[in-house]
N, C-alpha and C positions, 0 to 999 in steps of 0.2 A: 438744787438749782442754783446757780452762778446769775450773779446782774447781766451775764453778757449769753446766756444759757445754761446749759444740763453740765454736771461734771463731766459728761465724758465730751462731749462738744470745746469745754476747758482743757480736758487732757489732748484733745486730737489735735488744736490750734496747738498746744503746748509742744508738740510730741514734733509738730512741723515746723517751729520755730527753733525748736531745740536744733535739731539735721541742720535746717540753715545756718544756722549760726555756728556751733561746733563741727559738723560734718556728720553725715550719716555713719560710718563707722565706728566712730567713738562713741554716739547715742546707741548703735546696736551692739556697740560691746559690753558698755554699761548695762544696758538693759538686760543683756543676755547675762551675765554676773549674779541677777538682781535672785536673789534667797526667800522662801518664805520672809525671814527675817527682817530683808532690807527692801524687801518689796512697799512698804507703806514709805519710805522717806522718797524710794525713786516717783514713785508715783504723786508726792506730793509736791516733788519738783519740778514735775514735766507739769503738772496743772497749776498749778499756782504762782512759782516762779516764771516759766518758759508764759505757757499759757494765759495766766492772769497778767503779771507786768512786763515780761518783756514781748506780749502783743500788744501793749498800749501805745496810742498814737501820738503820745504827750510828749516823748523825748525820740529823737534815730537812733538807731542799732547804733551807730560808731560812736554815741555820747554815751548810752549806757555800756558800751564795752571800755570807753576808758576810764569812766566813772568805775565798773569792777575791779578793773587793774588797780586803781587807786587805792579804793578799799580794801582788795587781798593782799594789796601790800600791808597796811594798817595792821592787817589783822594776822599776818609772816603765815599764809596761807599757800605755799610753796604749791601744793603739787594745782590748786585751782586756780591760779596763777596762770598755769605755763598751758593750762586746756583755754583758759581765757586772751591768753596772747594771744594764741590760734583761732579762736573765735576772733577778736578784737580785728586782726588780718582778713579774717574772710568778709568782712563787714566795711572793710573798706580804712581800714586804720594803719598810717602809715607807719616806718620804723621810731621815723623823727616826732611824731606825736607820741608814740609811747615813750620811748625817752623821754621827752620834753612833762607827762603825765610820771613818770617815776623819778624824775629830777624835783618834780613838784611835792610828791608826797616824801620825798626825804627833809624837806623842809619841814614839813607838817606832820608826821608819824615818826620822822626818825633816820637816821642816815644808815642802821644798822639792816633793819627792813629793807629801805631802797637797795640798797648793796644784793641781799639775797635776792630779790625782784630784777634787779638789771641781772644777775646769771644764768636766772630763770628764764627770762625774754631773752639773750643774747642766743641759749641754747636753742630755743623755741627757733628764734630767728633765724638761725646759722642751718638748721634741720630745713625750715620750708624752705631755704631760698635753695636747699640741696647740696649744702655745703659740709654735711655734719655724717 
């Protein structure tokens, strides 16, 4: 049992936050991927990350989506980066806010980071706007 209920009550908000925010095909791609093997990590992600914090009411989807960005920069996390640009967009995040968040973490993590990070979101960018 979870403070906020049962785990699967965690996984199901998890599992419906996850779709909004990513898109539903990328969550049933991953999911459909998912191995004996890798089955415990995905499952600990849709309930715990998805479902425990990014269902809490403490911060809006479009702060913790550029709060991500920031940090997969930080941390030259290329490819959840560029699933997170796409979330960070469906959630209401403009181009010039991400710019203006990986202009920011080159100051602070590194100008080598931001560089991968601005390729990562250009491509992301240039792909939704159906350019790519």
């Amino acid at each position: 049992m979870t403070a906020n209920g049962t785990h699967q009550e965690s996984y199901e908000q998890g599992l419906k936050v996850r779709r909004e925010v990513l898109g539903a095909e990328h969550v049933d791609r991953s999911l459909g991927n998912v191995t004996e093997f890798s089955r415990p990590i995905q499952e600990f992600v849709t309930e715990y990350c998805w479902g425990g914090v990014w269902s809490g009411d403490g911060l809006e989807r479009k702060t913790r989506s550029l709060l991500n960005l920031a940090m997969l920069t930080a941390l030259n996390r290329s490819h959840e980066l560029g699933v997170h640009v796409r979330g960070a967009v469906n959630n209401g995040v403009t181009e010039k806010e991400i710019q203006e968040t990986l202009m920011q973490a080159a100051v602070y993590v590194g100008v080598p980071a931001a560089l991968e990070s601005f390729r990562v979101a250009e491509r992301i960018l240039t792909e939704l706007r159906g350019e790519g």
